[in-house]
Each structure stands twice: as C-alpha cells, then as structure tokens.
OpenMM code with the backbone's topology and positions (N, CA, C; nanometers):
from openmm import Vec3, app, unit

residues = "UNK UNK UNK UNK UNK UNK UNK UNK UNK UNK UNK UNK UNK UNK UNK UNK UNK UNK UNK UNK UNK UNK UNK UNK UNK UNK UNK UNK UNK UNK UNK UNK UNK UNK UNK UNK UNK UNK UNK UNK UNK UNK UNK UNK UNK UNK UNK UNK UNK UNK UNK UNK UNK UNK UNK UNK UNK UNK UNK UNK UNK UNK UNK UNK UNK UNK UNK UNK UNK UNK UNK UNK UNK UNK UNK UNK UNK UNK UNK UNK UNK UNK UNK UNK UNK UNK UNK UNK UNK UNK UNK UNK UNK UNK UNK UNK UNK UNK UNK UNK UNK UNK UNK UNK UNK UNK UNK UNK UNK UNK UNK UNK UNK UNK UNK UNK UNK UNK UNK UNK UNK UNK UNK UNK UNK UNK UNK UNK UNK UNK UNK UNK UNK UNK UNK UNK UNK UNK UNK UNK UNK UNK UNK UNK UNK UNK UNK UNK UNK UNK UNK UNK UNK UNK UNK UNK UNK UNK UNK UNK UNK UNK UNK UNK UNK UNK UNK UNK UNK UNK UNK UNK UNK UNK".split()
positions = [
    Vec3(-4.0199, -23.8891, -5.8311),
    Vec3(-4.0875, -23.8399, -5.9469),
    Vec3(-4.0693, -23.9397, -6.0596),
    Vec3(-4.1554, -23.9721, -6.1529),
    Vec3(-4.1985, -24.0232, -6.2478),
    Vec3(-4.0767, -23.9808, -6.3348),
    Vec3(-3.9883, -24.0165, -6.4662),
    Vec3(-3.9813, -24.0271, -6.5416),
    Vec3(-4.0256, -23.9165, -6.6279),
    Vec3(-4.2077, -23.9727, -6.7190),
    Vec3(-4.2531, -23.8687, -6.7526),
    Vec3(-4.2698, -23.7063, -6.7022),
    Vec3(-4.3128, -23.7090, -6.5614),
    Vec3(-4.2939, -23.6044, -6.5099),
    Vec3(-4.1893, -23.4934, -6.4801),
    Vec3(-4.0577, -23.5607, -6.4584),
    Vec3(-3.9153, -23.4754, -6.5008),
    Vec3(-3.9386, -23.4694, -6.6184),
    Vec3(-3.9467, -23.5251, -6.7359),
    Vec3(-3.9517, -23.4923, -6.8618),
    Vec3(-4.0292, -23.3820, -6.9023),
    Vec3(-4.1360, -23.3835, -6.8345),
    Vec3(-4.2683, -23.2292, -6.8715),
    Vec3(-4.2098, -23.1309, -6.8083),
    Vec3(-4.1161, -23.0925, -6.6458),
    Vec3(-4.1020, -23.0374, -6.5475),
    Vec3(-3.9523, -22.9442, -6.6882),
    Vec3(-3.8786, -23.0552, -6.7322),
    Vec3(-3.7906, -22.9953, -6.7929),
    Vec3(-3.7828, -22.9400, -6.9511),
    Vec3(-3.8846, -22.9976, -7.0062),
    Vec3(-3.9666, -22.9553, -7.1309),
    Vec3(-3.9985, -22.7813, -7.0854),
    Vec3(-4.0845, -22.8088, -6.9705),
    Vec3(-4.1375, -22.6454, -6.9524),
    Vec3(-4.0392, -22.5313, -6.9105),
    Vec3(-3.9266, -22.5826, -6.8366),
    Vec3(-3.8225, -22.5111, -6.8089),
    Vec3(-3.7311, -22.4596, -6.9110),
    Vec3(-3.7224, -22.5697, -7.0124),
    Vec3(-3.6491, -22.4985, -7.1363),
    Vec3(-3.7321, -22.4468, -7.2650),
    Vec3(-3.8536, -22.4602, -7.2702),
    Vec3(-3.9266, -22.3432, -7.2943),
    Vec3(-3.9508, -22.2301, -7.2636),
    Vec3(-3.9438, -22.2037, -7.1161),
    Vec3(-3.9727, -22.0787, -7.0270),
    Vec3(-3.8305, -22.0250, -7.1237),
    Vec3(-3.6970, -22.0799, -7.1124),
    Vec3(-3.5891, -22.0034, -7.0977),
    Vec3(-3.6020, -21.9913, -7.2398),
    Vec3(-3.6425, -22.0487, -7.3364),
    Vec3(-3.5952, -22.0445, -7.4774),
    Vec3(-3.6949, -21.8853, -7.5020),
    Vec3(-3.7986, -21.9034, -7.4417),
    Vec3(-3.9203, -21.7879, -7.4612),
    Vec3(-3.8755, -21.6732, -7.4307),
    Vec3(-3.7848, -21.6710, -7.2956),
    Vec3(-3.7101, -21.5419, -7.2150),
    Vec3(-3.6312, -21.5019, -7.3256),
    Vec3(-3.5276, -21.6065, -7.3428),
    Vec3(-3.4067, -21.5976, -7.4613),
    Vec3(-3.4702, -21.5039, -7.5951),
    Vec3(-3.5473, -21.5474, -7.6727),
    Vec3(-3.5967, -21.5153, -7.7716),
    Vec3(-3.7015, -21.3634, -7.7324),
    Vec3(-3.7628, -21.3580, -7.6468),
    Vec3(-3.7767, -21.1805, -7.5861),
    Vec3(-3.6797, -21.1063, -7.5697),
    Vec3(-3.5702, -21.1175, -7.5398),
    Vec3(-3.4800, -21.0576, -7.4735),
    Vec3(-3.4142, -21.0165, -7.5864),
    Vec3(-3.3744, -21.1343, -7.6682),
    Vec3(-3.3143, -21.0850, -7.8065),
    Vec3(-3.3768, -20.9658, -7.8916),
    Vec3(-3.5233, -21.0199, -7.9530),
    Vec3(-3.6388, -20.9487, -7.9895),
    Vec3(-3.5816, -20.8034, -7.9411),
    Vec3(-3.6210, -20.7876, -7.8143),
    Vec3(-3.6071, -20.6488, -7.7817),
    Vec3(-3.4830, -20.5754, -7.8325),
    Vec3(-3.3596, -20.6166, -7.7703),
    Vec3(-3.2586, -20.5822, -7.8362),
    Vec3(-3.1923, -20.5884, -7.9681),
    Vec3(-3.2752, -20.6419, -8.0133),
    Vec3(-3.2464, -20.6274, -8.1888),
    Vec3(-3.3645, -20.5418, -8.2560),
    Vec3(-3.4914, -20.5142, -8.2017),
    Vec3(-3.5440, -20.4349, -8.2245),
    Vec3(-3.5028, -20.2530, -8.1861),
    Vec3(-3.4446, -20.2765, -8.0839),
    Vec3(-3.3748, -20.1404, -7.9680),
    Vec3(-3.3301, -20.0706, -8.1058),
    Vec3(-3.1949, -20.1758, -8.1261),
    Vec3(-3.0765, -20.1537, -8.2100),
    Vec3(-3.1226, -20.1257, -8.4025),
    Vec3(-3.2294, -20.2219, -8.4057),
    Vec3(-3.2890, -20.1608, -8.5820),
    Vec3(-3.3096, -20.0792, -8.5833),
    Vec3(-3.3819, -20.0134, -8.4256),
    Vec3(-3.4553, -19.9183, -8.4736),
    Vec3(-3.3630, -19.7548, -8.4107),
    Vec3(-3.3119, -19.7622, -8.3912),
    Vec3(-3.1372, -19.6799, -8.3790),
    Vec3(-3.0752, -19.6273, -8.4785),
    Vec3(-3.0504, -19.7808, -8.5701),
    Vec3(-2.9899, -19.7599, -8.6870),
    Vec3(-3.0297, -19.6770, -8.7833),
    Vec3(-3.1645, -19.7292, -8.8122),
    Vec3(-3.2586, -19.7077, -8.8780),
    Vec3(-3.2537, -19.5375, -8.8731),
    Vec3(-3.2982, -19.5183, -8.7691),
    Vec3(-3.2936, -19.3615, -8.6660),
    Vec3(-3.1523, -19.2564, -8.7932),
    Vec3(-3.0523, -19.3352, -8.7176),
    Vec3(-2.9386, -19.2944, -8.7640),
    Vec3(-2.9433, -19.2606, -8.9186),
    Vec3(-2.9510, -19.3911, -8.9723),
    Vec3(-2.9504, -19.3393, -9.1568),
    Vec3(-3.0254, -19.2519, -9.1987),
    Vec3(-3.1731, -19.2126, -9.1457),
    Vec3(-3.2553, -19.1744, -9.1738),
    Vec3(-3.1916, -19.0563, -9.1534),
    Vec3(-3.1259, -18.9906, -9.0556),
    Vec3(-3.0847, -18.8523, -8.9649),
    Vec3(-2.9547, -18.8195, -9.1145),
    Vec3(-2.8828, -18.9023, -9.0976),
    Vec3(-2.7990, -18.8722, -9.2143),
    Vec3(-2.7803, -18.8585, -9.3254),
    Vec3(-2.8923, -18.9450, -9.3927),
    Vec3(-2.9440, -18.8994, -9.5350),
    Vec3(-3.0267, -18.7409, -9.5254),
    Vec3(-3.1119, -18.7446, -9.4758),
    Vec3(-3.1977, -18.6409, -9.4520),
    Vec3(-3.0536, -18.5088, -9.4454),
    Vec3(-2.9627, -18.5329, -9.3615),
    Vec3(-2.8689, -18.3787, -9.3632),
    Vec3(-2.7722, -18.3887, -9.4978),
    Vec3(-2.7911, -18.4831, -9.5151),
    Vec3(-2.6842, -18.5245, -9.6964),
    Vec3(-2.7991, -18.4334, -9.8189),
    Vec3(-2.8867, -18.4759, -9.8135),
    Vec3(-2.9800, -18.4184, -9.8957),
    Vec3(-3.0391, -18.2461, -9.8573),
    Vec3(-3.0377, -18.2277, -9.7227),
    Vec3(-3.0264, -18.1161, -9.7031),
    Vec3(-2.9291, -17.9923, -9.7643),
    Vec3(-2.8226, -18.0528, -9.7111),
    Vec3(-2.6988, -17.9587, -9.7753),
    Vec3(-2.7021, -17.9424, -9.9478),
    Vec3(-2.7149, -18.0829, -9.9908),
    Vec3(-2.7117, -18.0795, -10.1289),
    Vec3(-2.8145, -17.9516, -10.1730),
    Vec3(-2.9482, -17.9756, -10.1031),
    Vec3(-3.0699, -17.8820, -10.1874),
    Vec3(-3.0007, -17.7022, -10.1522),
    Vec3(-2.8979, -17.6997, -10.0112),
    Vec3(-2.9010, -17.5585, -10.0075),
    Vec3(-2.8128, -17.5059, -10.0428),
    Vec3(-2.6507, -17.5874, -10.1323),
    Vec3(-2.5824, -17.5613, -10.2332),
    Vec3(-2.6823, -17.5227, -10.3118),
    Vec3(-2.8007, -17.6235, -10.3848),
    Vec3(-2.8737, -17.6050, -10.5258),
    Vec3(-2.9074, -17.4663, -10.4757),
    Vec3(-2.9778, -17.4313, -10.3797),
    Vec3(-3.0720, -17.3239, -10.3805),
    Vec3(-2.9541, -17.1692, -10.3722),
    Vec3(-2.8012, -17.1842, -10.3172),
    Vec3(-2.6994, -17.1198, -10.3267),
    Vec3(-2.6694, -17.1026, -10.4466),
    Vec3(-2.6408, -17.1510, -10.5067),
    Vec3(-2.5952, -17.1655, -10.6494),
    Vec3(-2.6498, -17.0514, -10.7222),
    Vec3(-2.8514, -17.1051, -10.7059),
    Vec3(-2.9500, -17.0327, -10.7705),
    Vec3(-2.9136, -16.8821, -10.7202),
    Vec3(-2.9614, -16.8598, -10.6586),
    Vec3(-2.9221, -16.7382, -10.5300),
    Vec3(-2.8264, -16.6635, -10.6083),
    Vec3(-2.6869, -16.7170, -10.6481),
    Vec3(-2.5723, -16.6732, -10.6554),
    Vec3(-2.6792, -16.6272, -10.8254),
    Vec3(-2.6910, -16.7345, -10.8857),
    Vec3(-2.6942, -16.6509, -11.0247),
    Vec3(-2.8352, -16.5669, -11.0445),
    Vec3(-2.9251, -16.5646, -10.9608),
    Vec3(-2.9706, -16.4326, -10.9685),
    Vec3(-2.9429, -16.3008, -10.9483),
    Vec3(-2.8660, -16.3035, -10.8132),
    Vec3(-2.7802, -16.2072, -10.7845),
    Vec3(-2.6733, -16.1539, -10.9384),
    Vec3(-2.5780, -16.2429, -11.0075),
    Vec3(-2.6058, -16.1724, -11.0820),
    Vec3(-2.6039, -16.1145, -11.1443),
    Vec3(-2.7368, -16.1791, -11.2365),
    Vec3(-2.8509, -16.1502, -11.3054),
    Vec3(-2.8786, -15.9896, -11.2690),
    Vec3(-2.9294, -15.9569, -11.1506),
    Vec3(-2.9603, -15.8248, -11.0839),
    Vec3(-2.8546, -15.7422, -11.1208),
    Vec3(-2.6868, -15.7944, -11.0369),
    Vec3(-2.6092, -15.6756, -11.0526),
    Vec3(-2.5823, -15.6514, -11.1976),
    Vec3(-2.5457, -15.7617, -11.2952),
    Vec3(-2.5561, -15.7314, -11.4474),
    Vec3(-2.6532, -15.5567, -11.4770),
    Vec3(-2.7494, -15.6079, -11.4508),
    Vec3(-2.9000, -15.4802, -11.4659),
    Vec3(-2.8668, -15.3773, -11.3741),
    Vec3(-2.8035, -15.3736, -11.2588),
    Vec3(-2.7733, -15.2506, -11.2053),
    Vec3(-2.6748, -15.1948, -11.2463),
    Vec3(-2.5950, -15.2697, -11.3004),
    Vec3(-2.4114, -15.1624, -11.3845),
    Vec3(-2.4835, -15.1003, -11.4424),
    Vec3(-2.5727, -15.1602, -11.5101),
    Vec3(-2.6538, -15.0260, -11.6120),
    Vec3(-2.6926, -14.8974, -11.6087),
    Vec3(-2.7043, -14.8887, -11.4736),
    Vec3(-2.7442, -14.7752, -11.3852),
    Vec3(-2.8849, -14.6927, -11.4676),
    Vec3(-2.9857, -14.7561, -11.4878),
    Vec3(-3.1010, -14.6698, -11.5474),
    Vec3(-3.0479, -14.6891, -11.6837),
    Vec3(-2.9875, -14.7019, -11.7409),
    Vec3(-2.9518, -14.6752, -11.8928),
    Vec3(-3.0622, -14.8081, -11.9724),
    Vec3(-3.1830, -14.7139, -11.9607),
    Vec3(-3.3050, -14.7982, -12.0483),
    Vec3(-3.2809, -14.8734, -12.2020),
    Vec3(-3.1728, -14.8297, -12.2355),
    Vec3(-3.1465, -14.8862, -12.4342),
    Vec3(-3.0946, -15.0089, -12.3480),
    Vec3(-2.9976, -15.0113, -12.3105),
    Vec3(-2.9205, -15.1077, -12.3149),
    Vec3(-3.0263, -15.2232, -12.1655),
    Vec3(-3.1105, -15.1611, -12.0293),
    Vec3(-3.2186, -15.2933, -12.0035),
    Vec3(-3.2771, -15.3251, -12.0816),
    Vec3(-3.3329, -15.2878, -12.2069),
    Vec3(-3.4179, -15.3346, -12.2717),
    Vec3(-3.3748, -15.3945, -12.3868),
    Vec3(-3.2263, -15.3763, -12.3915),
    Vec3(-3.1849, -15.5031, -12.5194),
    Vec3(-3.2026, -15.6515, -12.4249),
    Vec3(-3.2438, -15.7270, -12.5766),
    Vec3(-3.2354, -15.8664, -12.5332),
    Vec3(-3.0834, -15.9366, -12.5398),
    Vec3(-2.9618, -15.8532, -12.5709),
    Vec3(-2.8406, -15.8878, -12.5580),
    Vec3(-2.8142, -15.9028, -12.3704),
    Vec3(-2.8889, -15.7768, -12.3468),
    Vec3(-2.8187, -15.7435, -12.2167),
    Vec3(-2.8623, -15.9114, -12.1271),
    Vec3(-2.9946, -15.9214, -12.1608),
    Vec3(-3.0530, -16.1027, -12.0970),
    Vec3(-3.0031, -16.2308, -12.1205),
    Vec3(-2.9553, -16.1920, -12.2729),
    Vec3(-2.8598, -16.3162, -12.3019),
    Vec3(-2.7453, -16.3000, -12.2139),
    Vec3(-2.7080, -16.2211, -12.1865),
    Vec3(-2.5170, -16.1629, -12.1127),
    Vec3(-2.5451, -16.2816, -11.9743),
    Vec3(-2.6662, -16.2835, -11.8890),
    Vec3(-2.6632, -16.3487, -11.8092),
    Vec3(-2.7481, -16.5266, -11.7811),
    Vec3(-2.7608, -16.5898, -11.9339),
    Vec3(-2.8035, -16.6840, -11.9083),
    Vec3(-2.7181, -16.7895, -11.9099),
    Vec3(-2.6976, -16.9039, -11.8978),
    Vec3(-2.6157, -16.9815, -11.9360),
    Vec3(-2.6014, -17.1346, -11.8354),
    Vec3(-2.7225, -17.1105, -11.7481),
    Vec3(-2.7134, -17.2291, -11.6284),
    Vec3(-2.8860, -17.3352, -11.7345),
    Vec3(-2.7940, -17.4268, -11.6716),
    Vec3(-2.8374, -17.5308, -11.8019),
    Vec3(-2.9610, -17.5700, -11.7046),
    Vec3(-3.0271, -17.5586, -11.5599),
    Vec3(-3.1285, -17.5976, -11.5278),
    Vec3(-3.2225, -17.4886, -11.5595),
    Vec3(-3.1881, -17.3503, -11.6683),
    Vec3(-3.2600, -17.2220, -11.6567),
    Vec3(-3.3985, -17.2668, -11.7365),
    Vec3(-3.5241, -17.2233, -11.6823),
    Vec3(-3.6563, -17.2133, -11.7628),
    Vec3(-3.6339, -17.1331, -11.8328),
    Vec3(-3.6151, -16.9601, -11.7540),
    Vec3(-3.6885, -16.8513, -11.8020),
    Vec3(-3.5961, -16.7609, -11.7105),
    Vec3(-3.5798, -16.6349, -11.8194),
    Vec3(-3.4687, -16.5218, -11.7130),
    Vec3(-3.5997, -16.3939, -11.7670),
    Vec3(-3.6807, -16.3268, -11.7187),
    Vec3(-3.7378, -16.1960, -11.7362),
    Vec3(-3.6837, -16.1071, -11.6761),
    Vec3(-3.6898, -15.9719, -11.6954),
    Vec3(-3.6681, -15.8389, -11.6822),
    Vec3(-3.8142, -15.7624, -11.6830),
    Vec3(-3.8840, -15.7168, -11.5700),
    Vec3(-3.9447, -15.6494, -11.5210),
    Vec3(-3.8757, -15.4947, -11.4936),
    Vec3(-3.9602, -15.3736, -11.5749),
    Vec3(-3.9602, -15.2508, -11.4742),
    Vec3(-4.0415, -15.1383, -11.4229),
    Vec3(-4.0421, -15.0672, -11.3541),
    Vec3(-4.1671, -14.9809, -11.3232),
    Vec3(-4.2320, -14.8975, -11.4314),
    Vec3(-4.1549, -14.9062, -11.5454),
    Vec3(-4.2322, -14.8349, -11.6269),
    Vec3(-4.3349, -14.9200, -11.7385),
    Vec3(-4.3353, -15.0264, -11.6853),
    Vec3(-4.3796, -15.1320, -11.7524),
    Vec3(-4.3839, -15.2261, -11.8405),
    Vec3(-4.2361, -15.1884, -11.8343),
    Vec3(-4.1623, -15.2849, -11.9784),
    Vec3(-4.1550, -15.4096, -11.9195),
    Vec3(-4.1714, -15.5392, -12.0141),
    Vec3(-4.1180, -15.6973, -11.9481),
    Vec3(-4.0544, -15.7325, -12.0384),
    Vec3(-3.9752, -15.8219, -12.0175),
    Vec3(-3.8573, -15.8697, -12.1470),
    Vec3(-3.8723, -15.9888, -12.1239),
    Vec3(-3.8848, -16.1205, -12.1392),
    Vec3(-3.8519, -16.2351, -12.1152),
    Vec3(-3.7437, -16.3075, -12.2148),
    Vec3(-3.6510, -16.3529, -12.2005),
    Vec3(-3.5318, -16.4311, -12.2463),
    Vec3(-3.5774, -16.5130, -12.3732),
    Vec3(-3.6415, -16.6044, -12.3610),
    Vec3(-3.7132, -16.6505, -12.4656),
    Vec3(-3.8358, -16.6428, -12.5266),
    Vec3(-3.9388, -16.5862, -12.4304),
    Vec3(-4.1041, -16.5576, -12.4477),
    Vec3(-4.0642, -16.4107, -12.5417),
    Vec3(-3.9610, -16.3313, -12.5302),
    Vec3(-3.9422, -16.1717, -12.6054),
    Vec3(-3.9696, -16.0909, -12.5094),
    Vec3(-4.0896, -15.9948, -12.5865),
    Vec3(-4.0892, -15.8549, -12.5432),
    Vec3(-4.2293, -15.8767, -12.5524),
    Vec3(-4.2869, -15.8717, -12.4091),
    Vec3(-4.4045, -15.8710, -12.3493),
    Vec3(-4.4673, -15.7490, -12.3037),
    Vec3(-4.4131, -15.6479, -12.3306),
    Vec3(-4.4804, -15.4924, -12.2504),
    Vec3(-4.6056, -15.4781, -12.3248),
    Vec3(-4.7102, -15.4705, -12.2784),
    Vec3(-4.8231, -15.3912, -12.3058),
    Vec3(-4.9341, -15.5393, -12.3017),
    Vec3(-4.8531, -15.6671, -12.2878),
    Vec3(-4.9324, -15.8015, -12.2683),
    Vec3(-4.9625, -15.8416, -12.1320),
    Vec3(-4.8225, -15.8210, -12.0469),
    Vec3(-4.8346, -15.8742, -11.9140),
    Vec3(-4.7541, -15.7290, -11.8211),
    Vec3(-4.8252, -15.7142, -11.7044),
    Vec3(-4.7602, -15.5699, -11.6491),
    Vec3(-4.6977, -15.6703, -11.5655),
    Vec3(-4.5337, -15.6996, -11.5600),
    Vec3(-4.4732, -15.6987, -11.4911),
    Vec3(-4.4718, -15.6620, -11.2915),
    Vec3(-4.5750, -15.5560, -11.3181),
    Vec3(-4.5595, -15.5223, -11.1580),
    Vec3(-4.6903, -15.6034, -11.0798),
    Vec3(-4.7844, -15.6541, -11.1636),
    Vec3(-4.8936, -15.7081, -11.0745),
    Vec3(-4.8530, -15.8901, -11.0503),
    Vec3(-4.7020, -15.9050, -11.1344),
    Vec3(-4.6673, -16.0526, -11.1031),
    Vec3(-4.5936, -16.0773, -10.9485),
    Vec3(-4.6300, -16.1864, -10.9131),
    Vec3(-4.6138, -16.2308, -10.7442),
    Vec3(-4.4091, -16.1860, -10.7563),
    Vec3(-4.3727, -16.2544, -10.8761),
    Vec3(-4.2189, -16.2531, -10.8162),
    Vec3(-4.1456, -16.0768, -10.8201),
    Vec3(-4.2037, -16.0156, -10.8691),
    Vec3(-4.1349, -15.8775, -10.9235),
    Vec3(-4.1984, -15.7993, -10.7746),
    Vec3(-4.3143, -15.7969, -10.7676),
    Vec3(-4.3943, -15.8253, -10.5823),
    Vec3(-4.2464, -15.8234, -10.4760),
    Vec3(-4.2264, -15.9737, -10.4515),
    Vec3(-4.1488, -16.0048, -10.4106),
    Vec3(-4.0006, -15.9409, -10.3701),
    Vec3(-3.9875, -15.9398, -10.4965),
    Vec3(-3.8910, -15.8630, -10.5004),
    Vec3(-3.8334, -15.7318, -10.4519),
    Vec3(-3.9245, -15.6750, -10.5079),
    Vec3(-3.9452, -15.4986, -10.4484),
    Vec3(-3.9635, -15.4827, -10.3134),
    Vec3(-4.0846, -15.5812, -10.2793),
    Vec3(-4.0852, -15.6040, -10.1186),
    Vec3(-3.9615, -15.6170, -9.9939),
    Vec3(-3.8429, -15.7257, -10.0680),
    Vec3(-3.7117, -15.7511, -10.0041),
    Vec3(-3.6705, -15.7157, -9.9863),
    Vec3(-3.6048, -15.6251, -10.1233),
    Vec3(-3.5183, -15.5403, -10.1344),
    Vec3(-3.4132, -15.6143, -10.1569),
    Vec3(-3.3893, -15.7474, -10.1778),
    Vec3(-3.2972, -15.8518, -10.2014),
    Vec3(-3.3048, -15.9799, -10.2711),
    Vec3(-3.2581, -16.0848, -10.2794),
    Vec3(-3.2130, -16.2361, -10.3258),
    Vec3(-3.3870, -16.2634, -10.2799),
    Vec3(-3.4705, -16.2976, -10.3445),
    Vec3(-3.5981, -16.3838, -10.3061),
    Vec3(-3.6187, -16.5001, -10.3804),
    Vec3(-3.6573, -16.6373, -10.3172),
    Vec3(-3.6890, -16.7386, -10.3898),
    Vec3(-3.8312, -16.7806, -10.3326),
    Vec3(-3.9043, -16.8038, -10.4376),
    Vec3(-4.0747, -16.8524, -10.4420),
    Vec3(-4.0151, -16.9936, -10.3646),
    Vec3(-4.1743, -17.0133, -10.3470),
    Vec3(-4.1961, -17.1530, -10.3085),
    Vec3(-4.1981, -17.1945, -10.4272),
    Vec3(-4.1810, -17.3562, -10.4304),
    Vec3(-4.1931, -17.4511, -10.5536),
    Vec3(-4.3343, -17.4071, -10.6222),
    Vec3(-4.3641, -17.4427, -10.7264),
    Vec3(-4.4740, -17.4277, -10.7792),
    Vec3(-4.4747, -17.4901, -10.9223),
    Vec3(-4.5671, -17.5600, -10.9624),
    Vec3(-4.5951, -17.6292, -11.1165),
    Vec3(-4.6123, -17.5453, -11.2106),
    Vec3(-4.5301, -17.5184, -11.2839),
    Vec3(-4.5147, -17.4407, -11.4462),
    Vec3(-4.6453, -17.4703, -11.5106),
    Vec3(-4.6852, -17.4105, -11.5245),
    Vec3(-4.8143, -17.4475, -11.6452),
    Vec3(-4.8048, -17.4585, -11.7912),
    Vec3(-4.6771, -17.4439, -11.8390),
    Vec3(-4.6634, -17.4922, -11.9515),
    Vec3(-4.5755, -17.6132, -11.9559),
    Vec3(-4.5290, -17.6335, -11.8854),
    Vec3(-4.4115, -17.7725, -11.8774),
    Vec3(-4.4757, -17.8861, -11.7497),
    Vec3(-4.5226, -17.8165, -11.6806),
    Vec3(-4.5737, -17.9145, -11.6103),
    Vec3(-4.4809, -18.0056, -11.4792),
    Vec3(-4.3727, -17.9146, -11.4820),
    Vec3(-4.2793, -17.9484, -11.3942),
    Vec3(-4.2642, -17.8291, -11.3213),
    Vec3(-4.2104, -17.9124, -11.1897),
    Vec3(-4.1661, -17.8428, -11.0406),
    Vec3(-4.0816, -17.7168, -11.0793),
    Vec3(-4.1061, -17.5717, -11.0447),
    Vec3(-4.0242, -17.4757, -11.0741),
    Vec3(-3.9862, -17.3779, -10.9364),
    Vec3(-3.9068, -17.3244, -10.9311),
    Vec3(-3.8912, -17.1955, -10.8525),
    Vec3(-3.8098, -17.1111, -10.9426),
    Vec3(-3.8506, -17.0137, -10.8312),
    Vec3(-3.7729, -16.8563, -10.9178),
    Vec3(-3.6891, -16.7788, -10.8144),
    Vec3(-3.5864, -16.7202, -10.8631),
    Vec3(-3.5245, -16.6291, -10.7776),
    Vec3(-3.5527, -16.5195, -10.7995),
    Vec3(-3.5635, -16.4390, -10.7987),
    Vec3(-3.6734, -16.2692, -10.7486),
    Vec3(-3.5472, -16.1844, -10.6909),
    Vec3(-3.4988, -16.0598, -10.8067),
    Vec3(-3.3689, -15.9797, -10.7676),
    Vec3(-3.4512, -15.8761, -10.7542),
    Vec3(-3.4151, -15.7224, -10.7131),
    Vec3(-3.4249, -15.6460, -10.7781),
    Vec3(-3.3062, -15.5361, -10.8612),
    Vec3(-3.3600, -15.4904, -10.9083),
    Vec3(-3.2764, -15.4194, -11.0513),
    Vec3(-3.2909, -15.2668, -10.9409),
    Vec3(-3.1462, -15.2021, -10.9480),
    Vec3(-3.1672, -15.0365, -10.8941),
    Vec3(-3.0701, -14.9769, -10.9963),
    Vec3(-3.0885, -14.7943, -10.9853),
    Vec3(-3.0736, -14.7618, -11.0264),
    Vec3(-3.0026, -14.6462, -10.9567),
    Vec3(-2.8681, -14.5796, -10.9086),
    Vec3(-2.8422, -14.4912, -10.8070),
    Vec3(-2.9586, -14.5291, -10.6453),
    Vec3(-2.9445, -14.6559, -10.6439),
    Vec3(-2.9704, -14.6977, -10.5275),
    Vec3(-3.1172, -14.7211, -10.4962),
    Vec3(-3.2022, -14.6710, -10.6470),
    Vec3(-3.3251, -14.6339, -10.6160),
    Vec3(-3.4042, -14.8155, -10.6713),
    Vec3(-3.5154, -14.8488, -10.6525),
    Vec3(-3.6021, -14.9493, -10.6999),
    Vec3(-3.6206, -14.9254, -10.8587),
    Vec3(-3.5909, -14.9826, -10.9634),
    Vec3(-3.7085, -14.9664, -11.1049),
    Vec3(-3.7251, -15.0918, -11.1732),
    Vec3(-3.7009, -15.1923, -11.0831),
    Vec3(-3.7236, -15.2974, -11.1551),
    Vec3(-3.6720, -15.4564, -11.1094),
    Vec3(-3.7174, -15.5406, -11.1639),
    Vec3(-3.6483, -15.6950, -11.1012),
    Vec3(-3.6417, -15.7318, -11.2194),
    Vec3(-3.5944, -15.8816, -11.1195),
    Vec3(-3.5469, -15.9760, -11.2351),
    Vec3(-3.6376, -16.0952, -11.1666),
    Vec3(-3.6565, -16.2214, -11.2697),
    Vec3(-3.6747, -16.3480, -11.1968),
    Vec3(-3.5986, -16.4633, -11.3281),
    Vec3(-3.5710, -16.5438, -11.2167),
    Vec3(-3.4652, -16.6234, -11.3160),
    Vec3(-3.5462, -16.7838, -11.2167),
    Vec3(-3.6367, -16.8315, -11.3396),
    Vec3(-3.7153, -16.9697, -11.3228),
    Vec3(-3.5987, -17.1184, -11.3438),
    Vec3(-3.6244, -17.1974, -11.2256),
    Vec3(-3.5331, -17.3307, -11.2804),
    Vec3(-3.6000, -17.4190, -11.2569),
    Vec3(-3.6021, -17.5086, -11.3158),
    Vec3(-3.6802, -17.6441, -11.3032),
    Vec3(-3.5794, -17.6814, -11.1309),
    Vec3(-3.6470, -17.7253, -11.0695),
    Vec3(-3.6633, -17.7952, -10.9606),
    Vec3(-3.6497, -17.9090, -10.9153),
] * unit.nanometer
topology = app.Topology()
chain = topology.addChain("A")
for resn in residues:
    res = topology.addResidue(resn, chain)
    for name in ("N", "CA", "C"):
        topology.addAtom(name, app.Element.getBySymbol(name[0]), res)
C-alpha cells in the first residue's frame, strides 16, 4: 500500500472512532441532563408545593377562626353585627377583606362597613359555598376587581346551637 493510502485508510478510521466517541458521549450526557434536569424540576415543584399548602393551611386555620369567633356568639345578633366583633379577628397582614354574611340578610364587611340592604349576602358564590360544606371552603383563585390582583377566599360557616345562619369569607391576596 501506498503511503497516501494508509494515510486516508487511517484518517477514516480515526474519524469513524472520533464520530462513535462523540455519539456515545452525546447520548450519555444528554441521558444524564436530562435526569437531572428531571430531578430539579421534581424537587422544586414538591418545595413549592408544600410551601403553597402551609399558605393555604395557615389561611384555612384563620378562617376557621374567624367562624368559631362568630359561633361563641351563639346567635347573639348585637354583638355579630358589631364591627368590633370583625375587628376581634383580623390581623393577618396578607388580609383583603373579612365579611360577615347572615340568613337574615345582614352583610358586614371589615372595611367596605355595613352593606345590608346593598348586597344580599346569600346570592354571593362564597357564603353559597359555604352553607353547601358545612365547613373550611376555599374558592378558586380569581382577579379582584378592584385591585386587580390574584385573590382567594376562605368560606366558614357561622352556627348557631349547631344550626346554619350565616358565613364568613376572609379574602387574601394570593
């Protein structure tokens, strides 16, 4: 053989292998990014999970309560319908809005006042909700229309000797 010809014969041979080499790697460093990748993704995702269902615990916890506050009351209408009794349970610094809904159609809102005879309390989705449960309810997210930010609500209800007369919803920015 020629010279040149070992020279092309071994040119192509350590191309073939450099080509194999460099696939082989490829693959296995792709295998492995995409693993990793896999991985962080799996673990952030349950890091952020937990975090949102503390947040949504938390909420939970202070509607609850919000509710039992309004049930010691046991029916005693002077004292649901002071706006002391709404202040007694605000104090979480992500709070929008704490209302008091009851079947007789009174609404109280924390900062909006005393809404009875403006908005009936019972045709609103969260007081709905509520009554429906019979417990702790939280809305889906939804955009505030006056703030314009992400909100949910927790949805109690208020009893009275065990009976239904009323909820609560306690709004937090999101």
């Amino acid at each position: 053989m020629k010279l040149k010809r070992k020279f092309m014969v071994l040119a192509w041979l350590m191309g073939t292998a450099i080509i194999i080499v460099c696939a082989v790697s490829y693959y296995f460093a792709s295998a492995e990014l995409e693993s990793t990748t896999d991985s962080e993704l799996r673990m952030t995702v349950a890091r952020e999970s937990a975090q949102l269902e503390g947040w949504i615990e938390t909420k939970k916890n202070f509607g609850e309560t919000a509710s039992n506050v309004f049930t010691s009351l046991n029916g005693n209408l002077d004292l649901l319908k002071a706006r002391e009794t709404l202040s007694a349970v605000t104090g979480d610094k992500e709070l929008l809005e704490l209302s008091l809904g009851l079947e007789d159609g009174y609404f109280r809102s924390y900062y909006a006042g005393d809404w009875t005879g403006k908005i009936d309390p019972k045709v609103r989705p969260w007081y709905q909700l509520a009554k429906q449960t019979g417990g702790v309810a939280i809305t889906d997210p939804y955009v505030d229309v006056n703030t314009k930010k992400l909100i949910v609500a927790v949805c109690t209800p208020v009893k009275a000797n065990g009976n239904f007369i009323g909820a609560t919803c306690v709004r937090h920015f999101a």
